[in-house]
N, C-alpha and C positions, 0 to 999 in steps of 0.2 A: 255188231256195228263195226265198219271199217276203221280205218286208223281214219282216210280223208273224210270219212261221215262224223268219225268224233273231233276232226281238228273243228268242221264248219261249225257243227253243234256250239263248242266251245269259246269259238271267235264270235258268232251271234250273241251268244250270252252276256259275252264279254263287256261287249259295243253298249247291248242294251241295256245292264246293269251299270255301267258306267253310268251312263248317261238318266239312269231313274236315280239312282244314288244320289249323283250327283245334285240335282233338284230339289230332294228331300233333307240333304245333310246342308244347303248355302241355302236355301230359303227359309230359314226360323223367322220367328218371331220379331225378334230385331233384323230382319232382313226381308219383311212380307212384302215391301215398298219396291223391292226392286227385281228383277228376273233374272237368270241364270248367263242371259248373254249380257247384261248389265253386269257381273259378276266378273266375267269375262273382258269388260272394257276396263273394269276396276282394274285384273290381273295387269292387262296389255298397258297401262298405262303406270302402274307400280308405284314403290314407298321409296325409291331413289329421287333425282333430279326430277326436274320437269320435262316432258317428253311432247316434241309439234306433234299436232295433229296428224300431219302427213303420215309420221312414223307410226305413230297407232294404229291408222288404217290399214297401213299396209302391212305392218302386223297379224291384223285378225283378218285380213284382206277383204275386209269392206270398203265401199265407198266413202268418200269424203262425207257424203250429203245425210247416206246413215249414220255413222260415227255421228254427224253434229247433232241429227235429233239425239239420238242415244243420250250425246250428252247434254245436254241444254234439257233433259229430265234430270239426270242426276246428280246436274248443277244446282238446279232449284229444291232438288230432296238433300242436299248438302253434301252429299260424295265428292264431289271434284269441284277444281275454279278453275279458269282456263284466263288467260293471259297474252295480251300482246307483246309482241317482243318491241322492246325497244330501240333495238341496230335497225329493224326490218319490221315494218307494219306488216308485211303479210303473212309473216308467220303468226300462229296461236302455239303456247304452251299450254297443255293440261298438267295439273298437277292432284292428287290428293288430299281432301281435307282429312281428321283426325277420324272421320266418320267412315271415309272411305278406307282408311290407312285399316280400321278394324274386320272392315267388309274384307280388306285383301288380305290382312292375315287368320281371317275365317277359313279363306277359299283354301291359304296356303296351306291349313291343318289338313284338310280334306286330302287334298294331295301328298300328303308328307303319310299320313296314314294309309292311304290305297298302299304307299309304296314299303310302309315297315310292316306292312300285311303280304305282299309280292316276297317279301325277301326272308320273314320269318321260319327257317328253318333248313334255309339252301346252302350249302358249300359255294365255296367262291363259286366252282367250276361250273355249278349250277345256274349261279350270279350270269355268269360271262355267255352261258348258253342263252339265257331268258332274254339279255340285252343284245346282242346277236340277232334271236327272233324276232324283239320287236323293233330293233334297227329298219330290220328287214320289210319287215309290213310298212311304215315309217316311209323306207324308203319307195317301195311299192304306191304309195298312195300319193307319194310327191310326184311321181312319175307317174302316175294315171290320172289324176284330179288337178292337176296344179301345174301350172306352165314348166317346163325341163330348162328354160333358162335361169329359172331360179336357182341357185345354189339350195341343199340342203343344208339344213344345222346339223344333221347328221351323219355322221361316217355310213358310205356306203357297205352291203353287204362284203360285197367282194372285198374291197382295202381292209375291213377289219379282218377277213381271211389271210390276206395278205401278211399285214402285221404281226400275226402271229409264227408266221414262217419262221 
């Protein structure tokens, strides 16, 4: 097998594991009520302040109109409450309830473990190369899937080359 037959191999697996893992490890039992991208609205919406709607959309870069079904389920399953502002009727805050708070730091384990799984046994250098790589796909996927006026949250490939100069 090539080097580029075993990188593709390895980034399919990757994708797809991720994403079955994912599924199987946040929908338990105490979590059968609600799906993977409700999980996900849980994450985008978070255990800090309360966060408008707008911002969560545009977040997970869905629509307003999906966002509100999304939520107006998970209001009534008791995950979140959502709130007018009181300066500005037209804003909604979403927030958190105690139920949801558990649901986010479910998802947050799942995550915290893929990554003390990624990192178990690497030398920093190792560390620095792995974050590098997936800067890079990161930034690759901002730039081919996602409008390029966006700013990334990530340091491009190049600049972290840079940096290192």
């Amino acid at each position: 097998m090539t080097l580029d037959e075993n990188l593709n191999e390895l980034l399919v697996q990757v994708f797809k594991n991720i994403l079955e893992s994912e599924a199987k490890y946040l929908i338990t039992e105490e979590f059968k009520d609600i799906s993977v991208n409700d999980m996900h609205i849980i994450e985008a919406v978070g255990v800090a302040e309360p966060k408008k709607m707008s911002e969560i959309a545009k977040s997970l870069d869905i629509t307003m109109g999906t966002l509100t079904k999304a939520m107006d389920a998970l209001e009534k399953k008791g995950y979140v409450e959502r709130k007018r502002s009181v300066d500005d009727k037209r804003v909604v805050k979403a927030f958190l309830l105690e139920k949801g708070k558990t649901a986010y730091y479910h998802h947050e384990q799942f995550h915290r473990q893929i990554m003390e799984h990624a990192k178990d046994g690497l030398s920093e250098q190792e560390m620095t190369v792995l974050i590098y790589a997936l800067a890079k796909l990161v930034d690759y996927f901002n730039i081919v899937y996602w409008d390029e006026t966006e700013e990334s949250q990530y340091q491009s490939w190049d600049s972290i080359k840079e940096d290192d100069r």
